[in-house]
C-alpha positions, 0 to 999 in steps of 0.5 A: 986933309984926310979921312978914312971911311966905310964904302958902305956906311957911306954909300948908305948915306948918300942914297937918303940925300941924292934924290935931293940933285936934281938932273938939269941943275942951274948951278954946276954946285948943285951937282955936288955933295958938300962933305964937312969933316970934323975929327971923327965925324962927317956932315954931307949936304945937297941941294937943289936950292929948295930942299937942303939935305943932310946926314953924318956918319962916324969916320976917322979923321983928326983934321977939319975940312970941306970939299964940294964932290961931284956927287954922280961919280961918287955914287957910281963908283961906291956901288961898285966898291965892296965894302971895305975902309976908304981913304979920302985925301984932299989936296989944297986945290980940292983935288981928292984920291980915294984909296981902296985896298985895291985901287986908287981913285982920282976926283976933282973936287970944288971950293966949298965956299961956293956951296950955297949956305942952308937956311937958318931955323930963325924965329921958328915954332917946334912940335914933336911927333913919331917918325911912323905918324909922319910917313903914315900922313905922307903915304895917306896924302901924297897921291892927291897932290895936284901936278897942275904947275898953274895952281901952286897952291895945290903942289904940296901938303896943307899942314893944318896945325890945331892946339892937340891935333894936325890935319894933312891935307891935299886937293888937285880940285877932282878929289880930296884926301884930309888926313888928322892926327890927335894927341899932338901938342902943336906950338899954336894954331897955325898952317903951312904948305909943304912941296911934294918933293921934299916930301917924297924924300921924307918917305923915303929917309924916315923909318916906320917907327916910334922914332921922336922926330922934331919938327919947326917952322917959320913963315918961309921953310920947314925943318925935320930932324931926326937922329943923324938926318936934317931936312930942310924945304921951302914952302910953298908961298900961296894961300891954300884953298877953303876945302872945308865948304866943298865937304857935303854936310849931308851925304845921307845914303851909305854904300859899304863893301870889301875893300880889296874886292872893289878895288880889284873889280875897280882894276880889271873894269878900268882896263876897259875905261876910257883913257881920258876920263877913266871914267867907271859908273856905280850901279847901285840896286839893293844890296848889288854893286854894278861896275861898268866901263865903255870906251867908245872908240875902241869899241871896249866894255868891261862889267862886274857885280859884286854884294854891297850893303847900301842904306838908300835907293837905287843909285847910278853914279860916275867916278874916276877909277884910277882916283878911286883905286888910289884912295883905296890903298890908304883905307889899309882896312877890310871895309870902306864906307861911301856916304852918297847923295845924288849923282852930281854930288861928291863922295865920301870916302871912310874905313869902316874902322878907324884908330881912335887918335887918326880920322881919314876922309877922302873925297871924290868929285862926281863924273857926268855919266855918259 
């Protein structure tokens, strides 16, 4: 078996799907990429038993084929070949040269029928939407998921299907960030939860356009689709909690600033935070902000004012500053808007603006101030 192929084209390839291999595989296959040839045309495949990838590219080739590649050595000897046309030559034992214009390569490959075979999208109910939608919803609500491996339920983004919208949801039990699409037609009224990893690779493989991508879904596993590019994840078996009842219906006072302002003052005041808690206290009097930080065991303080515009009485409250620095990068507006109520009580955290078809609201537990 033969096929001849650009270095660069496929070592382009290769870099989508490789974060799908995992460091510590439990099968020696799973350090392989599952190369199918077709005549003129290359599928390759990796997985990590939960997430299966897969991409083509045009090659030349007459001949049909398979052959499991070490994917590691693969990829560290493309970076390293200029680009230029490669000819693979597979052996009936799955031996496999690699024939540049200036060396030749020699690779043991293994039997593709050890490969374990990807999930089939069986029973499965489709939507569509842009490629840009998706990773814009990745990118508002990737940072919230939980890292707690005692609560699966928190590991992933809650896909939260409705007739013409699609809410993205994702909650470590300190903050919230709810993430809803309008002018989507979903299949029915529906919800599933989809890992972080698979949707840190979707990040990454997907370009920020108009691009139509397909999206299925059956009780067990996700499926996306775009051009040349296939994902397919597992999802997470557990019941995502009710996050709707810990939304405060009524936070009657609003605090608005700069956005990168605050934020900029929230970097350099929680250099002096403590580490543990990161914890930072609002000072709110009139229409000044006072942010204040103290780590008592190093004897470290930090302290800044800044203009706001604040529509209750005087305030003093405590929230984590790195959870509010992260939240403030998905905002990408010049204001946000905090609805407050009382120092024990969650924020709420809006742009000032908003797009007519898009609605973000994050939300931030409270720390006790000390």
């Amino acid at each position: 078996m033969k096929f001849i192929v650009s270095s660069l084209a496929l070592l382009k390839q290769l870099q989508q799907i490789a974060g799908v291999i995992n460091s510590n595989s439990v099968l020696p296959i799973l350090d392989d990429f599952l190369f199918d040839i077709q005549p003129n045309k290359l599928s390759v495949v990796a997985t990590d038993l939960e997430t299966v990838m897969k991409v083509s590219l045009s090659i030349e080739a007459s001949e049909k084929g398979k052959v499991c590649i070490p994917a590691k050595i693969l990829m560290e000897s493309l970076k390293n070949i200029a680009d230029q046309p490669l000819t693979f030559n597979v052996d009936s034992s799955f031996a496999i040269e690699i024939t540049s214009e200036s060396g030749k390569y020699k690779i043991m490959g293994e039997n593709p029928d050890n490969f374990p075979k990807a999930p089939q999208a069986e029973d499965a109910n489709s939507f569509v939407m842009t490629s840009g939608a998706l990773v814009n919803a990745i990118n508002k609500t990737l940072f919230a998921i939980s890292t707690d491996d005692t609560r699966p339920a928190m590991a992933g983004v809650y896909f939260e299907l409705e007739k013409t919208s699609i809410s993205f949801v994702a909650t470590d039990a300190h903050r919230l960030v709810r993430f809803t699409l309008s002018g989507i037609n979903s299949p029915k009224k529906d919800s599933f939860i989809v890992p972080k990893k698979p949707l840190s690779l979707l990040k990454s493989a997907l370009p920020e356009n108009e691009d139509e991508i397909e999206l299925s879904f059956n009780d067990k596993h996700l499926f996306v689709t775009h051009g040349s590019t296939e994902l397919i994840c597992r999802l997470v078996d557990a019941r995502f909690p009710d996050y709707k009842v810990v939304i405060p219906a009524d936070n009657p006072y609003t605090l608005t600033v700069r956005r990168t302002d605050f934020q900029n003052a929230l970097k350099r005041v929680n250099v002096f935070s403590n580490k543990s808690s990161n914890q930072i206290v609002l000072n709110i009097i009139g229409n000044e902000l006072q942010l204040s930080a103290q780590d008592m065991d190093y004897n470290f303080e930090g302290n800044e004012r800044m203009d706001c515009q604040f529509d209750g009485g005087d305030l003093q409250i405590a929230f984590n500053g790195k959870f509010l620095i992260e939240m403030l990068n998905s905002a990408e507006t010049d204001e946000i808007k905090i609805a407050l109520s009382t120092p024990s009580k969650a924020g709420i955290i809006k742009p000032a603006e908003q797009n007519e078809d898009e609605d973000l609201l994050m939300l931030v537990m409270p720390l006790m101030v000390k």
